[in-house]
N, C-alpha and C positions, 0 to 999 in steps of 0.2 A: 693616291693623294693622302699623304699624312692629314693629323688631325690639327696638328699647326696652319697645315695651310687653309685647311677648309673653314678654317675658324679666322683665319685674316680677309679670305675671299669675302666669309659672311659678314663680316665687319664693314668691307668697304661697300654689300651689296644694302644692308639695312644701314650703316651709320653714316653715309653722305645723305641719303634720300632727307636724314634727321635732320643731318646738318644745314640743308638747304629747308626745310620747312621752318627751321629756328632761324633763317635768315630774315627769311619770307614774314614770317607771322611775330618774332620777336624784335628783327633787330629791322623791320622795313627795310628791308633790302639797303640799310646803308653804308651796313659792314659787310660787303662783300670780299673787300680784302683778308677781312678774319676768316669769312667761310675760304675764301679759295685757298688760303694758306696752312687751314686746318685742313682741308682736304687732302693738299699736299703730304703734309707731314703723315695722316695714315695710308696712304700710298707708300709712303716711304718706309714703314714700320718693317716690314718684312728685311729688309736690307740694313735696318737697324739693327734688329735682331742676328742677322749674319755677322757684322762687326764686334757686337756682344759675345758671340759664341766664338768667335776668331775663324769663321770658316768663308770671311768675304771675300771675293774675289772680285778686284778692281775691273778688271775686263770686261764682266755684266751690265755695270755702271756707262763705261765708255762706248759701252754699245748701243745702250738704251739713249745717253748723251747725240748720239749719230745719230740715230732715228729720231730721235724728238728734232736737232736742227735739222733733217732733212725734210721732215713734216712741216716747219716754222716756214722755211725757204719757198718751199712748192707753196705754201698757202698765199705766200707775199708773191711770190713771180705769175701766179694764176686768180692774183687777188682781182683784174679788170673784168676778166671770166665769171660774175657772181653765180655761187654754189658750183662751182667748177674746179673743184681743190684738191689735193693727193694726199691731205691730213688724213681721214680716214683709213685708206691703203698702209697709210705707214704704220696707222694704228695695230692695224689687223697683221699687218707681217710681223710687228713687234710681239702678238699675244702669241700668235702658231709656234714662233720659234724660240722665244724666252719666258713665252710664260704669263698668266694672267695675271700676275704683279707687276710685270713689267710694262704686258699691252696697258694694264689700266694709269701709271705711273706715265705711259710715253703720254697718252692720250689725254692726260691730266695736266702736265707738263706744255704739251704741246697747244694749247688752249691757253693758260696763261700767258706762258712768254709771246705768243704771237698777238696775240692781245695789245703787249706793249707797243707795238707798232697799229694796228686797229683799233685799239681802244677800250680799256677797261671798264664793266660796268657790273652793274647786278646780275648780268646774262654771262656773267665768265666763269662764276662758281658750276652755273647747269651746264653750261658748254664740256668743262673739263668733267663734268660726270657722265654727259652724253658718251666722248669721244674714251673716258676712260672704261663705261661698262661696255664698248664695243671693244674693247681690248680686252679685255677682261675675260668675254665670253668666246673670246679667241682664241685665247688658252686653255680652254677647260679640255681637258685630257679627249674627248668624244671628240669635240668640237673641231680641233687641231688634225685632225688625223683625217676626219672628213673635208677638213680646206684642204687638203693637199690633192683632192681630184677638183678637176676646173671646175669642174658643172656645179658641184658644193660652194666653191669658192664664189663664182659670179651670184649663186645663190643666197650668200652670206652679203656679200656686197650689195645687191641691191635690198636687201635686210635691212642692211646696219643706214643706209640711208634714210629710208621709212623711221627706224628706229632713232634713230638723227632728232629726223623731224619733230617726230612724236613727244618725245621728252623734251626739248626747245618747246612745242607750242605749250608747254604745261606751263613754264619761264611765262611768255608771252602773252596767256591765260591769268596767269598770280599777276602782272604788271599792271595790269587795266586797272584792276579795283581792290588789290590785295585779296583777293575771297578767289576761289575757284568753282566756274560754272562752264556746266556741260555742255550747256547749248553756246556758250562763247568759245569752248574747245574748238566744238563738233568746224565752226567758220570758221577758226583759226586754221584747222586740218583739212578744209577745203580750201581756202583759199590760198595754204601752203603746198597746193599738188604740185603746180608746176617747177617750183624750187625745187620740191622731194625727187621729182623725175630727172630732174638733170642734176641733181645731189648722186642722186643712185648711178645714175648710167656713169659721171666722172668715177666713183667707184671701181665700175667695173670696168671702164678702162686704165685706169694708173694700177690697179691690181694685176691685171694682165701682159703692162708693159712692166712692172717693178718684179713681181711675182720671182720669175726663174734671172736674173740677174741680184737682185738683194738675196733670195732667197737660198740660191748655192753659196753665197760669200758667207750665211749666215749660218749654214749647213757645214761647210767648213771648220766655223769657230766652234760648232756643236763637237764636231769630235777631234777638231784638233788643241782646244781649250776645256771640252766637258762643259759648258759655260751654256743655259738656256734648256729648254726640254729635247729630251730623244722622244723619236717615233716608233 
């Protein structure tokens, strides 16, 4: 991992967290349009930078395009099923195989525009940093390599569930009273179990049914375009 990239990861890993505590604490959560669209754009930086240096390659894009509508799709078609959605899976099949700019870009993306049909609020800047750092950490060279045996993979998924969670009730915690306390976490993360459980378990089934059909097509583009990470 070059030193560009490490330095874009670490951006998106400390400079959302900022961006959303500046929503939070500066702008009361009532520009949340400006944080989700700021967040977007440094999601987007790295891909900027490819058109800057003339080494983009459109393909990437239209990839990441596919995956994000197919995460928007499944979330709206399994939207009567609450916490029973394939957004996550798509997230994570985007980080493995193109990369944790990409996982975090689909999973940032895909939080937004779904949004438009569910409805935008202060909860959709955390949502796309939720679903983006589970993409993110999907990609990380280590990480990638260990989803590709199942047992890691189911183990990541009901992960990135919990970790779902977790980071929403922080959202859900700021929203009560603007201030963040422990003991209103600690209820919010108990009284978030049963969502968390059947968050995680849809996890690890759309990973299981999407996994080896997304995944050879995307395996494909890998060495028939160069386009996404090798293993």
């Amino acid at each position: 991992m070059n030193v560009r990239k490490k330095s874009h990861l670490l951006l998106l890993a400390v400079g959302v967290p900022v961006l959303l505590a500046m929503g939070v604490s500066l702008l009361n959560d009532r520009r949340y349009h400006l944080i989700s669209a700021a967040i977007v754009i440094l999601a987007c930086l790295p891909f900027f930078r490819l058109y800057e240096a003339k080494k983009a390659d459109t393909r990437i894009l239209v990839v990441i395009a596919i995956m994000t509508a197919l995460s928007v799709v499944g979330r709206f078609i399994f939207a009567p099923i609450p916490g029973f959605k394939p957004v996550t899976a798509m997230v994570i099949l985007s980080g493995m195989y193109l990369g944790s700019e990409a996982g975090f870009l689909t999973g940032a993306l895909s939080a937004v525009i779904s949004n438009m049909f569910f409805g935008q609020g202060p909860w959709t800047p955390f949502q796309m940093f939720s679903w983006g750092m589970i993409g993110l950490i999907a990609g990380l060279p280590l990480i990638r390599r260990l989803l590709r045996r199942k047992i890691w993979l189911v183990i990541y998924a009901v992960f990135s569930g919990m970790l779902y969670s977790l980071l929403m009730d922080i959202w859900s915690t700021l929203s009560m009273d603007m201030g963040f306390n422990w003991g209103r976490y600690l209820v919010k993360m108990i009284s978030a179990l049963p969502f968390t459980a059947v968050y995680a378990l849809s996890n690890v089934v759309f990973l299981l049914l999407t996994r080896r059909p997304l995944g050879e097509k995307l395996e494909r583009l890998q060495v028939k375009y160069g386009i996404g990470c090798q293993t």
